[in-house]
N, C-alpha and C positions, 0 to 999 in steps of 0.2 A: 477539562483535562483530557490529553487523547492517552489510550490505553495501547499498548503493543503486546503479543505476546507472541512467545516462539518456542521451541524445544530447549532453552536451558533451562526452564524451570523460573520459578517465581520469584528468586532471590534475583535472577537479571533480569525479568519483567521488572521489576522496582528499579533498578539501575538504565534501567532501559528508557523509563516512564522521567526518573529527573533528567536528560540529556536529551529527551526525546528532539526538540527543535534543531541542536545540531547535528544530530546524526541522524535525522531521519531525512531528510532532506537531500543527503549525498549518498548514505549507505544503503539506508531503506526504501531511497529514491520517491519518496513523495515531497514533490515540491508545488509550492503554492504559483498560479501563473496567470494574471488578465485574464484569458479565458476557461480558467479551470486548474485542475492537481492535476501533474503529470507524475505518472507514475513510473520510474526507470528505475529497477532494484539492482545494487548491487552489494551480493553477499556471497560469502563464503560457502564452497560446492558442497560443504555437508550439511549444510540444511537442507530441510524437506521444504522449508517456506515461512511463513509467517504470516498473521494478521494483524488490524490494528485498525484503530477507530479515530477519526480524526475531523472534529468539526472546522468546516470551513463555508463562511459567508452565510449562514446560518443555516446548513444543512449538513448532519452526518455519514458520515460517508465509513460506510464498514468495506474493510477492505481484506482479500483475503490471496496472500500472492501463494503458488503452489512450482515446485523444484524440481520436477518428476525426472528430469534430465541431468540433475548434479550441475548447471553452471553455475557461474559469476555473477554473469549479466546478457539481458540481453530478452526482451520480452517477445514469446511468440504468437498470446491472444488477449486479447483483453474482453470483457464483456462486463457490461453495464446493466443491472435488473435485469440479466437474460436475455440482453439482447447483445450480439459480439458487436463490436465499432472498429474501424481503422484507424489505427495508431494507441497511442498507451497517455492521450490528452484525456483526462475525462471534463467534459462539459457542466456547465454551471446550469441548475437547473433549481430558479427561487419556486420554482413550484411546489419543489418535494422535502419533505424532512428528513427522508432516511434514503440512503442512496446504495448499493448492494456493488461492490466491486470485487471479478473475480477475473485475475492477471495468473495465465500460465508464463514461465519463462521457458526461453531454449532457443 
């Protein structure tokens, strides 16, 4: 099961969590892709962000997108385990079980 959460509280994490595959995909913008999740959020400029845990091809990939700017859309860094990468593809990596994703937008 992936888990999402965000600032309305827990009653829409649960509503969040049954619809997760449709909406997360276009709103939350993690979509699944050959070579990896691409992560393209887009959400409404009063959130501060959101997290959300989402296994894919058998590694977890915790992800944690942050809003410091109030946009829509539109990602300015992404970084992997602490390491920043160009672009907002993250790479498939059968190596590892837990993967660390940290996406500022703006």
């Amino acid at each position: 099961m992936t888990d999402i959460a965000c600032t309305f509280g827990r009653k829409t994490m649960i509503k969040m969590r049954i619809f997760f595959f449709h909406h997360s995909q276009y709103i939350l913008g993690i979509r699944p892709d050959y070579d990896g999740l691409i992560v393209d959020p887009c959400i409404p400029s009063f959130m501060d962000g959101f997290t959300a845990k989402r296994d894919f091809r058998g590694t977890t990939y915790h992800i944690e997108v942050e809003n410091p700017n109030h946009v829509e859309k539109g990602v300015a860094s992404v970084t992997v385990d602490g390491n920043a990468i160009e672009g907002n593809l993250i790479p498939v990596d059968a190596s590892k079980k837990e993967v660390h994703v940290k996406i500022i937008m703006g």
